[in-house]
C-alpha positions as protocol buffer text, in pm:
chain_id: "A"
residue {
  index: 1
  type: UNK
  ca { x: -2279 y: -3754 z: -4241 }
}
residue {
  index: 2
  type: UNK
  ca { x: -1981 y: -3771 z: -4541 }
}
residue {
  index: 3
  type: UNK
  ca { x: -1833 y: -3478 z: -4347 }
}
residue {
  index: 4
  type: UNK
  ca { x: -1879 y: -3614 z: -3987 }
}
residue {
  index: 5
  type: UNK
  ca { x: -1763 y: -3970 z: -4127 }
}
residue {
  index: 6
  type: UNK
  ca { x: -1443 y: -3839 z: -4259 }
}
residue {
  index: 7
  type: UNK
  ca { x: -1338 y: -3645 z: -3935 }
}
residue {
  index: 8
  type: UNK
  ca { x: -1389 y: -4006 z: -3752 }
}
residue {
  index: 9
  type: UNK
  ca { x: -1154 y: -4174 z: -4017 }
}
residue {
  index: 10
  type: UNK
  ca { x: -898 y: -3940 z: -3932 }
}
residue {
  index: 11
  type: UNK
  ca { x: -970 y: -3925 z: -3576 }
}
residue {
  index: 12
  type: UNK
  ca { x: -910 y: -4309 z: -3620 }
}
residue {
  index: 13
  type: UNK
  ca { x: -607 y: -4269 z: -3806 }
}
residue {
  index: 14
  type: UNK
  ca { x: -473 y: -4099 z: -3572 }
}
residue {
  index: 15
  type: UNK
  ca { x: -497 y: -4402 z: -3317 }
}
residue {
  index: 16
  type: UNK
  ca { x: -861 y: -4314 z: -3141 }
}
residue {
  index: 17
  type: UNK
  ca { x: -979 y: -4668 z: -3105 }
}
residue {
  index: 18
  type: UNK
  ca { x: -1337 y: -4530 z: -3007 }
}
residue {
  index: 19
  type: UNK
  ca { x: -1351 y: -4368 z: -3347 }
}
residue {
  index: 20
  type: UNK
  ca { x: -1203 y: -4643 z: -3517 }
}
residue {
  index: 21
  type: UNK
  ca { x: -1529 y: -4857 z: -3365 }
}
residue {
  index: 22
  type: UNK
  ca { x: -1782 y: -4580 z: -3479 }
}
residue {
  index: 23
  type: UNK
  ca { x: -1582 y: -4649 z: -3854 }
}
residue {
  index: 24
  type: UNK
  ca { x: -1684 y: -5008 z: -3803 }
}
residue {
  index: 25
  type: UNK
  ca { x: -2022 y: -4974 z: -3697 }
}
residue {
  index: 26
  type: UNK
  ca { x: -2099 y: -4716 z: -3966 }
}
residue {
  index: 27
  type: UNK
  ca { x: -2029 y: -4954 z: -4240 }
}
residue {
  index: 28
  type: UNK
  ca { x: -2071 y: -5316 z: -4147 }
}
residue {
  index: 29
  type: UNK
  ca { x: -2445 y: -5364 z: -4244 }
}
residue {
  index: 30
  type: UNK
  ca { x: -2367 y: -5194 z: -4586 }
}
residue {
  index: 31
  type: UNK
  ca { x: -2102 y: -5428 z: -4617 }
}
residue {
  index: 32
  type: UNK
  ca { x: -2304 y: -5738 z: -4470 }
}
residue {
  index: 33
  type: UNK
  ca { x: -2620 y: -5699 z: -4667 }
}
residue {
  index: 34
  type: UNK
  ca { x: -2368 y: -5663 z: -4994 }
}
residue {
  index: 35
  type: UNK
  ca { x: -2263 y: -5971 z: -4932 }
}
residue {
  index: 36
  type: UNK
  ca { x: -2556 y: -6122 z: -4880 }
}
residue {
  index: 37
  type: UNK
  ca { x: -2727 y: -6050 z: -5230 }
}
residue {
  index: 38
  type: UNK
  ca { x: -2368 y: -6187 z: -5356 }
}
residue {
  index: 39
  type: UNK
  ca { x: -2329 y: -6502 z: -5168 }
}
residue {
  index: 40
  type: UNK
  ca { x: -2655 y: -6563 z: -5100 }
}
residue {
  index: 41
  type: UNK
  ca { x: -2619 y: -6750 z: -4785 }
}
residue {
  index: 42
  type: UNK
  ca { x: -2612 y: -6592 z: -4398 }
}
residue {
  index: 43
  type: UNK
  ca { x: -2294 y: -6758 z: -4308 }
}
residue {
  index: 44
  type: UNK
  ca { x: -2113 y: -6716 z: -4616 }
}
residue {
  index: 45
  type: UNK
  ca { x: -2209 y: -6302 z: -4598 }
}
residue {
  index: 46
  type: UNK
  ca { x: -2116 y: -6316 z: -4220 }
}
residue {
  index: 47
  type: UNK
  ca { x: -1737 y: -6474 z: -4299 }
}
residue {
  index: 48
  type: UNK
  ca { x: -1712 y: -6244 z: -4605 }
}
residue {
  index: 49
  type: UNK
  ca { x: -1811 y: -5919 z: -4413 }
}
residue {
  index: 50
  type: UNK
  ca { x: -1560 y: -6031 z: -4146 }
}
residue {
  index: 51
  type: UNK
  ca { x: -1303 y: -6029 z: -4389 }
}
residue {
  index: 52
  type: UNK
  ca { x: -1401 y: -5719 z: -4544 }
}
residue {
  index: 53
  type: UNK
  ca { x: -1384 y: -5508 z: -4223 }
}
residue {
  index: 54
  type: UNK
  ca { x: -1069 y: -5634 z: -4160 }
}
residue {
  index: 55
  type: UNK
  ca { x: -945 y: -5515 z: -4481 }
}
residue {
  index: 56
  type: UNK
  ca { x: -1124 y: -5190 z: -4441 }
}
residue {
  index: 57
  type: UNK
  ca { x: -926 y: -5147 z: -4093 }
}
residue {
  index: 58
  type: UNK
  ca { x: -559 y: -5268 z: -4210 }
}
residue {
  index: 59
  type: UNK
  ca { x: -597 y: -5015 z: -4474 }
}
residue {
  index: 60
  type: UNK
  ca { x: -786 y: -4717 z: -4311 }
}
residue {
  index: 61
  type: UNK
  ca { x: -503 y: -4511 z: -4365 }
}
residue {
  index: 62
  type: UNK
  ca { x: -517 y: -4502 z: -4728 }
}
residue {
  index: 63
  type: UNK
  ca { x: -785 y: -4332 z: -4769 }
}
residue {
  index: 64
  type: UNK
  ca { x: -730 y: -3981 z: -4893 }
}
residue {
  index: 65
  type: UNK
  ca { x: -1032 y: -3818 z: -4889 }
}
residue {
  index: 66
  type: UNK
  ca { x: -1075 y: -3778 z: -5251 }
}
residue {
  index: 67
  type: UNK
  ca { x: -1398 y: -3969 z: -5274 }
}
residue {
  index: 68
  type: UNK
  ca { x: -1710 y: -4038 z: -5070 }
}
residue {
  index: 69
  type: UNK
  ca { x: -1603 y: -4303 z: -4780 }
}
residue {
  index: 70
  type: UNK
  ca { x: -1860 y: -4492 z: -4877 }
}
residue {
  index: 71
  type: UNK
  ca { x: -1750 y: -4565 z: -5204 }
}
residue {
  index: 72
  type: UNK
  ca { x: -1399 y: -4618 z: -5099 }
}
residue {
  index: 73
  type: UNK
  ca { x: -1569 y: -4928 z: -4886 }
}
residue {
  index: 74
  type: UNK
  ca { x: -1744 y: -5049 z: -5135 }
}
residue {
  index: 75
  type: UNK
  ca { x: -1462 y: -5025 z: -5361 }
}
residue {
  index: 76
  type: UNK
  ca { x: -1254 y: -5339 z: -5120 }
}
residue {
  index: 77
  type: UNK
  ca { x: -1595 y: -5470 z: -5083 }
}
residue {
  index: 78
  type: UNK
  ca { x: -1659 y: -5600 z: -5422 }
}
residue {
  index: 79
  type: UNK
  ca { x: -1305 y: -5642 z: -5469 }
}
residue {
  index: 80
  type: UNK
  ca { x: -1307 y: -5924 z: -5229 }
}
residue {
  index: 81
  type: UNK
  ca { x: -1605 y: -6064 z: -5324 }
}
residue {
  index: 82
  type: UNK
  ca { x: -1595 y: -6048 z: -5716 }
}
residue {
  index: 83
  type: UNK
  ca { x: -1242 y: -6245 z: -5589 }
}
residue {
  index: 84
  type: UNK
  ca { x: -1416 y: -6493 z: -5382 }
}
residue {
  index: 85
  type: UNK
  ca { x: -1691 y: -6552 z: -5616 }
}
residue {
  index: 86
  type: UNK
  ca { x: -1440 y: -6646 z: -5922 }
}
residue {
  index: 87
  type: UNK
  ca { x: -1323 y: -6969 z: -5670 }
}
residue {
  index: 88
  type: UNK
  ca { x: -1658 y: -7045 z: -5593 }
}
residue {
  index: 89
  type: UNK
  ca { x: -1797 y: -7021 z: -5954 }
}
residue {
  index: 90
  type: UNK
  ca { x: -1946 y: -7321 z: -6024 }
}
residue {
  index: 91
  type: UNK
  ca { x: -2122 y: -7380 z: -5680 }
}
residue {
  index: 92
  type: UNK
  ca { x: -2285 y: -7020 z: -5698 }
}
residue {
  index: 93
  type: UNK
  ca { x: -2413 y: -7028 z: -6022 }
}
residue {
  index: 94
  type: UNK
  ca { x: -2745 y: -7140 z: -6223 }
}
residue {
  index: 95
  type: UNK
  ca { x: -2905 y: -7077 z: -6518 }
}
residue {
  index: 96
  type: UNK
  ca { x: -3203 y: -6901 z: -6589 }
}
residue {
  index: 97
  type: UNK
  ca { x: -3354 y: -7222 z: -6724 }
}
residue {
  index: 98
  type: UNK
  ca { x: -3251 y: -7431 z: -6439 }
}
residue {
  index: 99
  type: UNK
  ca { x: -3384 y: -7151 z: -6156 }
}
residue {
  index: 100
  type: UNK
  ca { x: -3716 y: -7161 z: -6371 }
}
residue {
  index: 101
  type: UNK
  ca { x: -3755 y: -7561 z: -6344 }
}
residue {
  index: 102
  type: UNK
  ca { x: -3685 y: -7505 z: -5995 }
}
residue {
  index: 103
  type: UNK
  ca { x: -3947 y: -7263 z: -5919 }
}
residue {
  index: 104
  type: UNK
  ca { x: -4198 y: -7484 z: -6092 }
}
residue {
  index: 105
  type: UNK
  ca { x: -4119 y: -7759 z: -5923 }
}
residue {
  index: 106
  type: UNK
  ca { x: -4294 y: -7860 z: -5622 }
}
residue {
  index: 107
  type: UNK
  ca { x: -4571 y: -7591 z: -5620 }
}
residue {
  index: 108
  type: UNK
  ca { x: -4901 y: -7728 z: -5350 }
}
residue {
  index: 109
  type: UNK
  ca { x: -5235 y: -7562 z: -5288 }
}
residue {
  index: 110
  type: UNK
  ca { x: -5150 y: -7666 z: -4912 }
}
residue {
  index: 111
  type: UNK
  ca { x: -4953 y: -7556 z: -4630 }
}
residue {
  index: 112
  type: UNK
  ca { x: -4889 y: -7776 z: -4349 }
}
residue {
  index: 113
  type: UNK
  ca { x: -4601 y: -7612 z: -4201 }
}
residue {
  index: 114
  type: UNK
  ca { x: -4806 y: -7272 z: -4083 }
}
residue {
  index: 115
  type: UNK
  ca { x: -5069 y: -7319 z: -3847 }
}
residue {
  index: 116
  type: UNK
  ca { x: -5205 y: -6924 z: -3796 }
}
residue {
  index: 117
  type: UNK
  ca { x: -5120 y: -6639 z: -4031 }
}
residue {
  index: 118
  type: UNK
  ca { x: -4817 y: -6510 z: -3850 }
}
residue {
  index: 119
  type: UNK
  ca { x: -4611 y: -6817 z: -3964 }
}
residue {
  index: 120
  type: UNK
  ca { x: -4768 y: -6831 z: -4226 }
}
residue {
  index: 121
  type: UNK
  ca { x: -4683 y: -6480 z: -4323 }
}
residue {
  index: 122
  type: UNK
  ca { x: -4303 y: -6494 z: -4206 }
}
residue {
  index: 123
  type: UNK
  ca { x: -4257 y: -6830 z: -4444 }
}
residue {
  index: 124
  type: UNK
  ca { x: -4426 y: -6673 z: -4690 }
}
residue {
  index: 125
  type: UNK
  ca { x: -4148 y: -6359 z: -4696 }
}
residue {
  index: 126
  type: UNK
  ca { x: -3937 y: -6640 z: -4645 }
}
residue {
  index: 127
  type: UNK
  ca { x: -4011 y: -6773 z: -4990 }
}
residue {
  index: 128
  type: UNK
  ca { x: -3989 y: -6423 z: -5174 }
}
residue {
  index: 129
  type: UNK
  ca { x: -3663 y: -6323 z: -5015 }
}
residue {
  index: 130
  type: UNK
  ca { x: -3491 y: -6629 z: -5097 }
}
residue {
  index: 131
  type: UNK
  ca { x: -3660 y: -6696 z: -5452 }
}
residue {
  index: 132
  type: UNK
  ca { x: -3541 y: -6301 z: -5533 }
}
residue {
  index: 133
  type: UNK
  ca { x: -3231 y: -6299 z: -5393 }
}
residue {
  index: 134
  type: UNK
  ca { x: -3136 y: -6669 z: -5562 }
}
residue {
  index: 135
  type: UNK
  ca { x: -3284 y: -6520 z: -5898 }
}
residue {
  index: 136
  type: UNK
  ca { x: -2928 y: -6322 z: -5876 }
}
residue {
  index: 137
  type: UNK
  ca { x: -2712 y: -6657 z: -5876 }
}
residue {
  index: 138
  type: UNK
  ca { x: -2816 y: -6661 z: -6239 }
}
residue {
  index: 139
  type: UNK
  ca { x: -2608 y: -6389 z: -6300 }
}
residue {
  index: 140
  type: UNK
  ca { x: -2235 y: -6428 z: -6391 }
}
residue {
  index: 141
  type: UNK
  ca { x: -2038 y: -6251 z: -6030 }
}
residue {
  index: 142
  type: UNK
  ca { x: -1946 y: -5932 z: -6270 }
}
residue {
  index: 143
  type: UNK
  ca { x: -2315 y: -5915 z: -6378 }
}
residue {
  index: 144
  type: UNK
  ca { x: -2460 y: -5984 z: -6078 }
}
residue {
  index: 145
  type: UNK
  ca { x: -2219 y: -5753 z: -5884 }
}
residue {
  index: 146
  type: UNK
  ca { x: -2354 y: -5453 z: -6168 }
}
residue {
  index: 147
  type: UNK
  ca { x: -2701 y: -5551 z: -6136 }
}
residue {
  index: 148
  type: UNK
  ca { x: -2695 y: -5479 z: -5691 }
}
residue {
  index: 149
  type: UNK
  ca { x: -2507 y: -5166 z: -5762 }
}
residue {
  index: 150
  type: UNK
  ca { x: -2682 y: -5060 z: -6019 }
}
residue {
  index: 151
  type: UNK
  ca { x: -3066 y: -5138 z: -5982 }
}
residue {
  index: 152
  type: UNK
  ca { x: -3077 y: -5269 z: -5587 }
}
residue {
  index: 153
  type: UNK
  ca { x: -2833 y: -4989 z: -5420 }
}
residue {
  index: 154
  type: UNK
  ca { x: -2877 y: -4739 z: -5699 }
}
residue {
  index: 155
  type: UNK
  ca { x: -2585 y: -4590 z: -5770 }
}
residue {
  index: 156
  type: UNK
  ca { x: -2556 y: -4451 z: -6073 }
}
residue {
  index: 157
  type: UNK
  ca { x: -2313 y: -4477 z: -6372 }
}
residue {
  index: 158
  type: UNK
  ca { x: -2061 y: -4296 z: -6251 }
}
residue {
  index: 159
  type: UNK
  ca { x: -2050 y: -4434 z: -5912 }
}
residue {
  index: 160
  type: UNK
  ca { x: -2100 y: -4779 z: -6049 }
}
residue {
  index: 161
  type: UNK
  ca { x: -1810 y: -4755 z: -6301 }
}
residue {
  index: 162
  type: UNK
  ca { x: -1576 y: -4600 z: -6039 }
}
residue {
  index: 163
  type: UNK
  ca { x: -1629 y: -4908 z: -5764 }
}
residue {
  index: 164
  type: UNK
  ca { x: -1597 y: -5153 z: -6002 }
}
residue {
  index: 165
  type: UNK
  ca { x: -1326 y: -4950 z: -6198 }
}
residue {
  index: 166
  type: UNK
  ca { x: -1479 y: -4940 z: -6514 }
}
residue {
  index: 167
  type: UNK
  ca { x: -1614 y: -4717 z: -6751 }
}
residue {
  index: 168
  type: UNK
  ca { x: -1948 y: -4557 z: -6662 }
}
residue {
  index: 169
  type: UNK
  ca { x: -2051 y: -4607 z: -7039 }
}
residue {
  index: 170
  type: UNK
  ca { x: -1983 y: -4977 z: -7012 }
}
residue {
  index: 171
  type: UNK
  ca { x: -2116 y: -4982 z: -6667 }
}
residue {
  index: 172
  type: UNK
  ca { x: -2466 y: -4853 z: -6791 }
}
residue {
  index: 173
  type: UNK
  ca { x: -2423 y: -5148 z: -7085 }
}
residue {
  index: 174
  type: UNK
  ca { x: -2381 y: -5416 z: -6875 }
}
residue {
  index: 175
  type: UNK
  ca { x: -2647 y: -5278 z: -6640 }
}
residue {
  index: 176
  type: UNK
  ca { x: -2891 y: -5260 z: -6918 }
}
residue {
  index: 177
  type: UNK
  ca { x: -2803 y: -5642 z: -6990 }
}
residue {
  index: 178
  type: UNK
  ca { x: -2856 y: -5779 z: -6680 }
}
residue {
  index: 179
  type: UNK
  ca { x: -3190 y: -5560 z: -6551 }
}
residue {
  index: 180
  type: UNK
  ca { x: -3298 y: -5690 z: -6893 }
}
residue {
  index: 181
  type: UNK
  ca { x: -3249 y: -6101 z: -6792 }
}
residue {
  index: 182
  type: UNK
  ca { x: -3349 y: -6040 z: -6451 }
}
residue {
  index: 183
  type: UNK
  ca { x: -3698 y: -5827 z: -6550 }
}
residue {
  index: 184
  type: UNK
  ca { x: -3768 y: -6062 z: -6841 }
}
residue {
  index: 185
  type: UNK
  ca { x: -3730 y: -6391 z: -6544 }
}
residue {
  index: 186
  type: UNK
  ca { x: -3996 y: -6202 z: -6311 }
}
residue {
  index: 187
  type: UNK
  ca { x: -4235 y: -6141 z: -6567 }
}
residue {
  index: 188
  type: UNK
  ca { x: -4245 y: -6455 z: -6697 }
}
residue {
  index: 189
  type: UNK
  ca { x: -4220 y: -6644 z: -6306 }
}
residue {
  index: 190
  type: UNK
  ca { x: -4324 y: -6388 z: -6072 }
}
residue {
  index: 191
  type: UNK
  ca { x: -4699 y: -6336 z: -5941 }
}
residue {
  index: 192
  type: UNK
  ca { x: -4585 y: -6030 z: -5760 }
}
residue {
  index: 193
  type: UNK
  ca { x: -4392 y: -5884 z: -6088 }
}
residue {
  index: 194
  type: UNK
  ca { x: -4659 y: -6002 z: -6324 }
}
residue {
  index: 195
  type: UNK
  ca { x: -5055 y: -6067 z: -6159 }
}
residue {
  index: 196
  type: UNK
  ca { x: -5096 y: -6260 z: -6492 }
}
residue {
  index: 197
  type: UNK
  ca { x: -4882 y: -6500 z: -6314 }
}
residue {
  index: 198
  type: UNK
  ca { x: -5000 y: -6715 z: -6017 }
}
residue {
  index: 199
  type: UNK
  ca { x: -4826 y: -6646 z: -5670 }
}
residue {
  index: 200
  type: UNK
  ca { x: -4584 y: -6937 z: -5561 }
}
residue {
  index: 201
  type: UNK
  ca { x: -4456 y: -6774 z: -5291 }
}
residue {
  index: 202
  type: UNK
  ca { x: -4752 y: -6961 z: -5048 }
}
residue {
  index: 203
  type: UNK
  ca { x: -4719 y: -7245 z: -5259 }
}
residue {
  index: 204
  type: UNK
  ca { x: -4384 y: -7322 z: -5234 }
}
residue {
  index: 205
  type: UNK
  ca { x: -4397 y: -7354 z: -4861 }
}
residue {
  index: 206
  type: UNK
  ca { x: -4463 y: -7701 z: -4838 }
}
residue {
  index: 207
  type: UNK
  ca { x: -4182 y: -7842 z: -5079 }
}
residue {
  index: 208
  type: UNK
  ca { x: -3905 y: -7638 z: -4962 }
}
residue {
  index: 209
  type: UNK
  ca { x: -3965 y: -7741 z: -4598 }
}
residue {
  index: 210
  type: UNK
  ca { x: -4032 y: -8144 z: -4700 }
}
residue {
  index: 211
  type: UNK
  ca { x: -3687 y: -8098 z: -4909 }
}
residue {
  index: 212
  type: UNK
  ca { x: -3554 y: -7927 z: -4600 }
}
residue {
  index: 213
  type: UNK
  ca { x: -3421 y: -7621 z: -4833 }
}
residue {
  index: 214
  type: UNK
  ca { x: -3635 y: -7402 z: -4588 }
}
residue {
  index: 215
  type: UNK
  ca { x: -3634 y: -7477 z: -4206 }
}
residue {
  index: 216
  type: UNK
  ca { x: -3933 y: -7287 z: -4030 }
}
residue {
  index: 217
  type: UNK
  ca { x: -3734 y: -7288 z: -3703 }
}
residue {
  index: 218
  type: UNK
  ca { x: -3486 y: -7105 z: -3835 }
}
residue {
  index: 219
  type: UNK
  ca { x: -3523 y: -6879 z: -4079 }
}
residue {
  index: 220
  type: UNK
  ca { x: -3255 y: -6659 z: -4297 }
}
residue {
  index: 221
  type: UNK
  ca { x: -3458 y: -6383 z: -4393 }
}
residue {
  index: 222
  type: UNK
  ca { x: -3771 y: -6310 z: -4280 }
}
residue {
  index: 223
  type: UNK
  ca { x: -3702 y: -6262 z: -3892 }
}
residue {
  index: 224
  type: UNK
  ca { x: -3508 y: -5973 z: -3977 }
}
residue {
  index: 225
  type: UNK
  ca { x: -3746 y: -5797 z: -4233 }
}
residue {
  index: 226
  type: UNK
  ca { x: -4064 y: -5601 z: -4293 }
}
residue {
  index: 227
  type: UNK
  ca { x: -4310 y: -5754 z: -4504 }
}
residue {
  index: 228
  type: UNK
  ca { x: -4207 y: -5667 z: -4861 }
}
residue {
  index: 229
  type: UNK
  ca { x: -4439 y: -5847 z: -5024 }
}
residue {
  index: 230
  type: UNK
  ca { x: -4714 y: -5599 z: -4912 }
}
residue {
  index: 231
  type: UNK
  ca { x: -4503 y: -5300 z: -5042 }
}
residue {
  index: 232
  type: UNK
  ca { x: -4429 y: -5463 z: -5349 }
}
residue {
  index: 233
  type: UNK
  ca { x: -4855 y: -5517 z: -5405 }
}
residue {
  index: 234
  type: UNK
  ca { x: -4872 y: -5128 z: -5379 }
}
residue {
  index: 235
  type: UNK
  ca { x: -4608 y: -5072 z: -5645 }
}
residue {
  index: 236
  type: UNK
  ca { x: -4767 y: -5019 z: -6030 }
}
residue {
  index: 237
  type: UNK
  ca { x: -4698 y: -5261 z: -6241 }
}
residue {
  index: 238
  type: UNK
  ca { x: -4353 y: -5093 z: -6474 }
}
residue {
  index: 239
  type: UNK
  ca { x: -4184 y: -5096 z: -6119 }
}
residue {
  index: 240
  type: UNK
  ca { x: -4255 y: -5422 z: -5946 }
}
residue {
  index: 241
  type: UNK
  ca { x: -3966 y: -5596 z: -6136 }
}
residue {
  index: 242
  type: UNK
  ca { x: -3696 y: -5376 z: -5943 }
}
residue {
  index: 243
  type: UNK
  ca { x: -3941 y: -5321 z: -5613 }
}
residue {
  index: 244
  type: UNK
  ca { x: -3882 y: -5666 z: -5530 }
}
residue {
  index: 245
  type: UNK
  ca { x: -3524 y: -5622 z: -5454 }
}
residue {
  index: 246
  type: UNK
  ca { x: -3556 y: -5279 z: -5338 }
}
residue {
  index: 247
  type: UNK
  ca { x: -3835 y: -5344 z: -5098 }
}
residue {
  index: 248
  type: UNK
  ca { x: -3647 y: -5586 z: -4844 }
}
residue {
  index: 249
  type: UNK
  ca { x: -3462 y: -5417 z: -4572 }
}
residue {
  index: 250
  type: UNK
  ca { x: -3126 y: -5393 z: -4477 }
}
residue {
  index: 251
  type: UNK
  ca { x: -3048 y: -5725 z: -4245 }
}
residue {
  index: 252
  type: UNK
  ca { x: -2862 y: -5648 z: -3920 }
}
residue {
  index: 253
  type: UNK
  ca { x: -2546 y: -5803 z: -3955 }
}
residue {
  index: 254
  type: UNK
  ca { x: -2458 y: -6074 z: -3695 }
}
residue {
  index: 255
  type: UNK
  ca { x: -2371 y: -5945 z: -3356 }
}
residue {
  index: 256
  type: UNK
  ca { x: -2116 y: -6202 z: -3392 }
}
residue {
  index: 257
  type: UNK
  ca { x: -1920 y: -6002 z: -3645 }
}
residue {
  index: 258
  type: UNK
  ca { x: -1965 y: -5699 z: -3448 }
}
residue {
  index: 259
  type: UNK
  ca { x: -1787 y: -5880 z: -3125 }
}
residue {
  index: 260
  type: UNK
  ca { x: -1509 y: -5989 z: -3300 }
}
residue {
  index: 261
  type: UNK
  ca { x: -1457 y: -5681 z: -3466 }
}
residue {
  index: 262
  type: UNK
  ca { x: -1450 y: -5484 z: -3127 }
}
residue {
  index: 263
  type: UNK
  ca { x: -1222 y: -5768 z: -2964 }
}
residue {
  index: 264
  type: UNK
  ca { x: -995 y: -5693 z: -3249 }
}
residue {
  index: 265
  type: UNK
  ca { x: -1020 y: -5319 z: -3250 }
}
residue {
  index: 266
  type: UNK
  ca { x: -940 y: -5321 z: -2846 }
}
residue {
  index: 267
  type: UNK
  ca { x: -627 y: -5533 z: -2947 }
}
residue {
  index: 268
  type: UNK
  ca { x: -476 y: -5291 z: -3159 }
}
C-alpha cells in the first residue's frame, strides 16, 4: 500500500481530484482517532481532523517521497495538535491524584440506567473507553502525545523520534516515563489491569449518567466499537496495562468531515 499510496499523491499532485479524494480517505480515520486519544472529546477530534486534512491537502505537494506517507501525516498531525493542546492546557489536563478521586467517586452496586444486557454492555464499554482514554489527560500534551505513539500506535523509536522531531534515544526516555505513570495508575485503579482490583466499569454507570457526564442516548464511544473489555479479559496479566488502549478500535471518523472534505476537494 506505501507504494500504491505514493503513486496517488502524485497522481494528486498532478491535479487528479479523484486521487486527491482516495489521499483523503486513506488517512482521515488515522488522523481522527489521533485526535481523539489527544483531545479526548468527539467534537473537538472532529474540528481538529478537519483542520488537519486541510493542512495535509494545502501542502500535498511537499511531500518528497523520502519517508513513509504515513509518517509525513502524522508528522502535521501532532504538529497541530501538540499546538492546540499548549492553548488549551489547563482545561485538558488532570492529575493523577485528581483522576484517582474521580474514579472513586460515585461507585454503586446498582444500575438503573440498563434494563437488558445489551445496554448494559454498550454503557459498560462506555465506561472503559472513556475512563482509559481520560487516564491520558493526566499526561502533559508532549507526554501524552509519546505515550499514543509509542505504546497505543506502536511505532517505534525511530519513528517516534522522527514525527515528533526528536531524538529516538530521548524518545524511548520519555516513553519509558510515561508507560511507567500510566501502568503504575491501572494497577493500582483498574479491575481489568489488576483482578486484585474491583471492576468499576459497571459501577460507575449510575453516577456518570445522574451527573449527566455520560448520556445513554448518545454515546461517544461504544456505538462505534467492539467489546474490548472481553479482549482485554483474555490478555495475561504483564499485558493488560497496554491492552486496554490497544484493544479499542479505530472510530469511523464523522461522515461530516468526510462531506466537507469532498465539497472542498470538488472546489479546487
Amino acid at each position: 500500500m506505501q507504494k500504491d499510496i505514493k503513486i496517488i499523491v502524485e497522481q494528486a499532485n498532478a491535479g487528479d481530484q479523484k486521487s486527491l479524494e482516495k489521499v483523503i480517505l486513506h488517512i482521515k480515520d488515522m488522523i481522527y482517532n489521533l485526535a481523539l486519544k489527544m483531545l479526548l472529546f468527539p467534537e473537538d477530534a472532529k474540528d481538529a481532523t478537519q483542520e488537519i486534512l486541510v493542512k495535509v491537502i494545502t501542502h500535498l505537494s511537499t511531500f518528497e517521497g523520502g519517508s513513509k506517507f504515513q509518517t509525513w501525516v502524522y508528522r502535521i498531525a501532532v504538529n497541530y495538535l501538540l499546538n492546540l493542546n499548549k492553548k488549551n492546557a489547563q482545561r485538558r489536563f488532570i492529575s493523577f491524584e485528581d483522576y484517582a478521586k474521580q474514579i472513586d467517586t460515585g461507585q454503586s452496586d446498582s444500575i438503573s440506567y440498563a434494563t437488558n444486557e445489551g445496554e448494559l454492555s454498550l454503557l459498560e464499554e462506555e465506561v472503559k473507553v472513556s475512563c482509559t482514554h481520560g487516564l491520558l489527560m493526566c499526561l502533559n500534551e508532549q507526554s501524552r502525545m509519546i505515550y499514543i505513539l509509542g505504546d497505543i500506535l506502536a511505532f517505534n523509536s525511530l519513528e517516534g523520534g522522527s514525527i515528533l522531531d526528536i531524538s529516538s534515544d530521548n524518545f524511548r526516555k520519555q516513553l519509558s516515563r510515561s508507560r511507567k505513570k500510566i501502568r503504575n495508575f491501572l494497577n493500582n485503579k483498574c479491575g481489568l489491569a489488576n483482578p486484585n482490583n474491583p471492576c468499576r466499569c459497571k459501577r460507575k454507570i449510575d453516577f456518570l449518567v445522574g451527573q449527566g457526564m455520560m448520556d445513554p442516548k448518545n454515546l461517544r464511544f461504544a456505538n462505534e466499537t467492539q467489546r474490548s473489555i472481553d479482549l482485554v479479559e483474555k490478555i495475561d496479566d504483564l499485558g493488560k496495562a497496554l491492552a486496554i488502549y490497544q484493544s479499542v478500535p479505530n472510530i469511523p471518523t464523522p461522515e461530516e468531515v468526510v462531506l466537507k472534505m469532498k465539497e472542498m476537494i470538488n472546489n479546487f
